[in-house]
C-alpha positions in Angstrom: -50.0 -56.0 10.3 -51.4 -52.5 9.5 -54.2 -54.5 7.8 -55.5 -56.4 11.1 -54.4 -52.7 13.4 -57.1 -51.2 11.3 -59.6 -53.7 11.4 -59.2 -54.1 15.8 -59.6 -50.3 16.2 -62.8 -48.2 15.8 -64.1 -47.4 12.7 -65.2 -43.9 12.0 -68.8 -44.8 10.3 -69.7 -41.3 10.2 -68.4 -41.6 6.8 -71.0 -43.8 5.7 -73.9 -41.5 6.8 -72.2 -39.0 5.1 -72.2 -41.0 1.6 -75.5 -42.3 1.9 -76.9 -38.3 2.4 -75.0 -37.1 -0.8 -76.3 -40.2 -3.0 -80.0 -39.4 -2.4 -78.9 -35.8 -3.4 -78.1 -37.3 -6.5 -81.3 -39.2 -6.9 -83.2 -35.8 -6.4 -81.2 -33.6 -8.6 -81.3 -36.4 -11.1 -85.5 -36.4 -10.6 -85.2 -32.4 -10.9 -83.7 -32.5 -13.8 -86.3 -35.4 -15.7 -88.3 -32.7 -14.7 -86.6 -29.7 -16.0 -86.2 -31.5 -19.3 -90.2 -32.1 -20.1 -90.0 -28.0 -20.4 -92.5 -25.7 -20.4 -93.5 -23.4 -17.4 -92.3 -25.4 -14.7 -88.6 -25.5 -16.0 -86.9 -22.6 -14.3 -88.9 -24.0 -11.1 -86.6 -27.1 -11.7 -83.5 -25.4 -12.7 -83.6 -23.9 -8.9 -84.5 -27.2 -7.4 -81.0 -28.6 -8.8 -79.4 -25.5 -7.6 -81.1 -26.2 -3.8 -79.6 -30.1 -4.3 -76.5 -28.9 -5.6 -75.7 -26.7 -2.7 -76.6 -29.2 0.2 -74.1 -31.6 -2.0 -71.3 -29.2 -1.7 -72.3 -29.2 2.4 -71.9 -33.1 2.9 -69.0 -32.9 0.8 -67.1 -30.3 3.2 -68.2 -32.7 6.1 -66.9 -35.5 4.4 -63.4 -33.7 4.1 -63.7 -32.2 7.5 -64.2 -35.6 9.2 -61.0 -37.3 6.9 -58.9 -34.5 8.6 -59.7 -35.1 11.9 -60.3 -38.8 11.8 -57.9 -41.5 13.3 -59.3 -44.1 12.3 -60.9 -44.2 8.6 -63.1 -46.9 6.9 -60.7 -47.2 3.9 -57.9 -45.2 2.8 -58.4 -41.6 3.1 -58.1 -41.1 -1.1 -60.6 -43.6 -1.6 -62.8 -41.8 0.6 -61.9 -37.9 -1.0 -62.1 -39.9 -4.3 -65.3 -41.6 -3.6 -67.0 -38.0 -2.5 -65.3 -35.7 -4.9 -66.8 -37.6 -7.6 -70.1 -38.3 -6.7 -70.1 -33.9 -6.2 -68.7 -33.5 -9.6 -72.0 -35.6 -10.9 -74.3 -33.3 -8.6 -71.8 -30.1 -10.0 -72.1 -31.1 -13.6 -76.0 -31.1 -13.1 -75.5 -27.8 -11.7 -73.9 -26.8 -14.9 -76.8 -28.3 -17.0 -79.6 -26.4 -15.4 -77.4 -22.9 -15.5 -77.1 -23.8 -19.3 -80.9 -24.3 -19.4 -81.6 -21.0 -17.5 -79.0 -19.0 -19.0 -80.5 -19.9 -22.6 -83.9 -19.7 -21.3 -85.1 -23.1 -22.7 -88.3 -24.6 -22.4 -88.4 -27.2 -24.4 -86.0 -30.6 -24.9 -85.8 -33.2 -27.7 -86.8 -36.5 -27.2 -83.1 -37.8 -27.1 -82.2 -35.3 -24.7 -85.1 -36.6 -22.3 -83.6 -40.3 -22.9 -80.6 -39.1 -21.6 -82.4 -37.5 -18.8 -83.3 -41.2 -18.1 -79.8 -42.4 -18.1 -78.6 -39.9 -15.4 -81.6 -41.1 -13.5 -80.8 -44.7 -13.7 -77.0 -43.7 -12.3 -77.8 -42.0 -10.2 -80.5 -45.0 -8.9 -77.3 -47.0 -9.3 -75.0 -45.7 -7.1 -77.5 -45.0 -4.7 -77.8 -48.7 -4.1 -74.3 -49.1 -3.8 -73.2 -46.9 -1.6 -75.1 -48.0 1.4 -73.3 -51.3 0.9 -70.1 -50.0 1.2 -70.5 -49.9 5.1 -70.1 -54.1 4.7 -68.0 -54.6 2.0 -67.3 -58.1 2.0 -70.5 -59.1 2.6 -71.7 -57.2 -0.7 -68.7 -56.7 -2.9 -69.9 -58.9 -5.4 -73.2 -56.9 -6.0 -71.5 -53.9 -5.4 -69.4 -55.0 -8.6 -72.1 -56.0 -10.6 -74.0 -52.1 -9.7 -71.1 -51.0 -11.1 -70.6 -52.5 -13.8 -73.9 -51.5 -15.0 -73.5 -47.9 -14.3 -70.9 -47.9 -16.9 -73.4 -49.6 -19.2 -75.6 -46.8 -18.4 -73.0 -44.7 -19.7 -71.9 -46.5 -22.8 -75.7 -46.2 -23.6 -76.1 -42.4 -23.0 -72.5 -41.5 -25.2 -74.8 -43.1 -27.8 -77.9 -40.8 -27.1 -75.3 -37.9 -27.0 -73.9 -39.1 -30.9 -78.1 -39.5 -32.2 -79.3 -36.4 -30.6 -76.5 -34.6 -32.3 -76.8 -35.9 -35.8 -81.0 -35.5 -35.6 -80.1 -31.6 -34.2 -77.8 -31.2 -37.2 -80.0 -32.8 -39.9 -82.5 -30.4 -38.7 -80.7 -27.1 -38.1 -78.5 -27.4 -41.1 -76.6 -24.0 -41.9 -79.5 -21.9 -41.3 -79.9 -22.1 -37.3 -76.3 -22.0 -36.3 -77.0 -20.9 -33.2 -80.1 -23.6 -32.1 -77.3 -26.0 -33.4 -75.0 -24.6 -30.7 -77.2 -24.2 -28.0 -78.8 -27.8 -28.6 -75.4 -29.3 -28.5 -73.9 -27.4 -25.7 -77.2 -29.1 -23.7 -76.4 -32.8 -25.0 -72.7 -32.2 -24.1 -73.6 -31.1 -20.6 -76.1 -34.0 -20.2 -73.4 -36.6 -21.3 -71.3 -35.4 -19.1 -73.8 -36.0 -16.4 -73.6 -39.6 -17.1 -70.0 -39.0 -17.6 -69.1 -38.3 -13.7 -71.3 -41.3 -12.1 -68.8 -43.6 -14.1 -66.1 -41.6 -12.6 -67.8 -42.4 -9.3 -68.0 -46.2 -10.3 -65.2 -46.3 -10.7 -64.0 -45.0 -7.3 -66.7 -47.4 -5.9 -65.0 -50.6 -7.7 -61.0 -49.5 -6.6 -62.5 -48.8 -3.0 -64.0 -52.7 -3.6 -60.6 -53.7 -4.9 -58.5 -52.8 -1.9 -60.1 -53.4 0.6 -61.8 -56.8 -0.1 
């Protein structure tokens, strides 16, 4: 009964606006930082482009909440919705954290695996920004709203990988002697996996949001 209530009453499609504005922050943080990670002269330049994405994020993430408190009538289930947007910002956040790293060690240049993972976060981030337009008609694309899914965690399982290589190849060649470009270099793939990290957090949110309401 509560089931067919919702589905006769307005829906509040603000919300879907909302989502689709945060994902293509994620795409342009997530170009920001393939750019930040080919170094040299340009990378603080990047490092504040990722802060500029980050803090718009944080904006349609307050609006997001804003509109759940004074909504009626919600899409889906107001914790699927605080879920969906709280993680997609932690994914924005994290690449917050990555270029602070970056600027705080005053890096300018990456290793080859740490560019690969640059890819990865790239290709979530693509990822969920073809999914979450989709969520505005669920049944009609639930199935490849799955699948997108589905491969962001793929994504992921392929970038904990990159995180385990880079970290052998930056001991093998730091040894004893460079302690600290050991600590440094990890502390930037650890950061980076984590990137990767939060879009599987958010496809996950995007696959319960499928689950319950399809």
């Amino acid at each position: 009964m509560l089931g067919l209530f919702r589905r006769l009453m307005p829906r509040e499609d603000s919300f879907f606006e909302l989502f689709e504005r945060h994902s293509r922050t994620l795409v342009a943080g997530a170009k920001a930082m393939q750019g930040l990670l080919e170094g040299g002269d340009r990378t603080q330049e990047f490092c504040e482009a990722i802060f500029r994405h980050e803090n718009e994020a944080d904006e349609i993430a307050r609006e997001v909440l804003l509109l759940v408190r004074r909504s009626f009538i919600t899409p889906f289930d107001r914790s699927d919705i605080t879920g969906l947007i709280q993680s997609m910002d932690d994914a924005i956040d994290q690449m917050n954290k990555t270029a602070k790293a970056v600027a705080l060690y005053e890096l300018r240049s990456f290793d080859p695996l740490m560019r690969d993972l640059g890819g990865t976060i790239m290709e979530a981030a693509t990822l969920t920004a073809r999914a979450v337009p989709m969520l505005g008609s669920l049944a009609k694309h639930a199935t490849e709203i799955g699948e997108i899914a589905e491969q962001i965690t793929k994504v992921e399982g392929r970038s904990d990988d990159l995180h385990d290589e880079g970290l052998r190849k930056l001991y093998k060649e730091c040894g004893h002697d460079r302690a600290m470009d050991y600590f440094i270099g990890s502390k930037i793939y650890g950061a980076l996996e984590d990137v990767v990290d939060r879009f599987e957090d958010v496809a996950n949110e995007i696959s319960a949001i499928v689950i319950e309401n399809v």
